[in-house]
N, C-alpha and C positions, 0 to 999 in steps of 0.2 A: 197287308199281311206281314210286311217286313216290321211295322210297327210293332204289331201284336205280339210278333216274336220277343222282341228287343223287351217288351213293359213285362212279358211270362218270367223270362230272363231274369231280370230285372229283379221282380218281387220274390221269384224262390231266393235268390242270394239275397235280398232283406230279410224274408221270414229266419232264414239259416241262422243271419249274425245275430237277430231279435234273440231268436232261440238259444242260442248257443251263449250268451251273453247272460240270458237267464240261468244259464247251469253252472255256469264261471260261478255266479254270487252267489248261490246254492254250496256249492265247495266250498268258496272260501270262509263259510260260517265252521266248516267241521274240522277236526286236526288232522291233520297229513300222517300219514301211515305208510310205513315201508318194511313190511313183516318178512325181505327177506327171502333166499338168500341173499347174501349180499358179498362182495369183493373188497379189496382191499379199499381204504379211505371212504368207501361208503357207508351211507349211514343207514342204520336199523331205527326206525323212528313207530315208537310204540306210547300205549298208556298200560300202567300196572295199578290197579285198585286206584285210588286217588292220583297216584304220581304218573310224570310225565317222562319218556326214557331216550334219551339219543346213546346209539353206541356203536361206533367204529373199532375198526381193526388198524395196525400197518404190522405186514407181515416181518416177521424175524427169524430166523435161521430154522425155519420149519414150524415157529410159533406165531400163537397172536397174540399182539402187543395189544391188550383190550383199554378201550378208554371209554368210559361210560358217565355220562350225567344224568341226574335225576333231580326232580323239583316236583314240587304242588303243580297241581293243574291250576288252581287258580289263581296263581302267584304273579302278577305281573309285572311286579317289577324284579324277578328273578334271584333276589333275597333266599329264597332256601331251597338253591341248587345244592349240590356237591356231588365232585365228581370221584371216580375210583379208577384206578389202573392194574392193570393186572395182568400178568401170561400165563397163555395157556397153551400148553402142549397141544399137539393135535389131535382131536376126539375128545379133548378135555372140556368139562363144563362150568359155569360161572353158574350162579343161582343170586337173582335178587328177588326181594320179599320187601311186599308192600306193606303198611301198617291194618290193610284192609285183607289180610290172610288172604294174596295174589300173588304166584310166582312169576319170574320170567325165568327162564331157563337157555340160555346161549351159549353155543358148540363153535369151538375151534374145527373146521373143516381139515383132511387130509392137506400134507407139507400144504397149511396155512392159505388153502385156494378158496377158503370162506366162509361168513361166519353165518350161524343158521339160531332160529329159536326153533326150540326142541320143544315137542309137547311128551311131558315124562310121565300124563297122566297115560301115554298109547303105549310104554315101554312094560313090559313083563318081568314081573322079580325075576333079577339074575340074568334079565340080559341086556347084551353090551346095544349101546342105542347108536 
């Protein structure tokens, strides 16, 4: 009986790491997505129409110091990155635009506590988002 325990044991932790193992290589076929919100030196990791977008903050005297890279999705050897910098007051917005008519749209959170992507399609003329 003590046997049968031990081999029960046994086989659910093989199936688990079998299993689990299979969903690990499953992931690592797709891009990593971090939509966010996000804090200081974190990264927002998105795709925009064709392009690919990393973009952190480090907060500054109640702003965010934005720094953002973009490149081809299929670029691999990283050739046509380029990156942007920019501050943004708080509640202020960045807007980048893909060549595939896709925005991203990214907010300086209150005194610099975070940065957020803003859907502007949900915002109503004339008001503050």
């Amino acid at each position: 009986m003590f046997a049968l325990s031990k081999l029960s044991r046994f086989a659910a932790v093989g199936t688990l790491v079998v299993l689990g193992g299979f969903s690990l290589a499953a992931r690592a076929d797709g891009l990593a997505q971090n939509l966010g919100p996000v804090g200081p030196h974190e990264p927002i990791l998105t795709t925009v129409g064709s392009k690919r977008v990393i973009a952190f903050y480090e907060p500054g005297g109640g702003n965010c110091d934005l720094h953002v890279v973009v490149w081809n999705r299929t670029d691999e050897s990283g050739g046509s990155a380029a990156r942007v910098r920019v501050s943004l007051n708080a509640r202020q917005m960045a807007h980048i635009d893909s060549a595939d008519n896709e925005s991203l749209d990214l907010q300086c959170g209150d005194y610099a506590e975070t940065l957020t992507i803003v859907d502007t399609k949900m915002i109503t003329a004339g008001a503050t988002p």
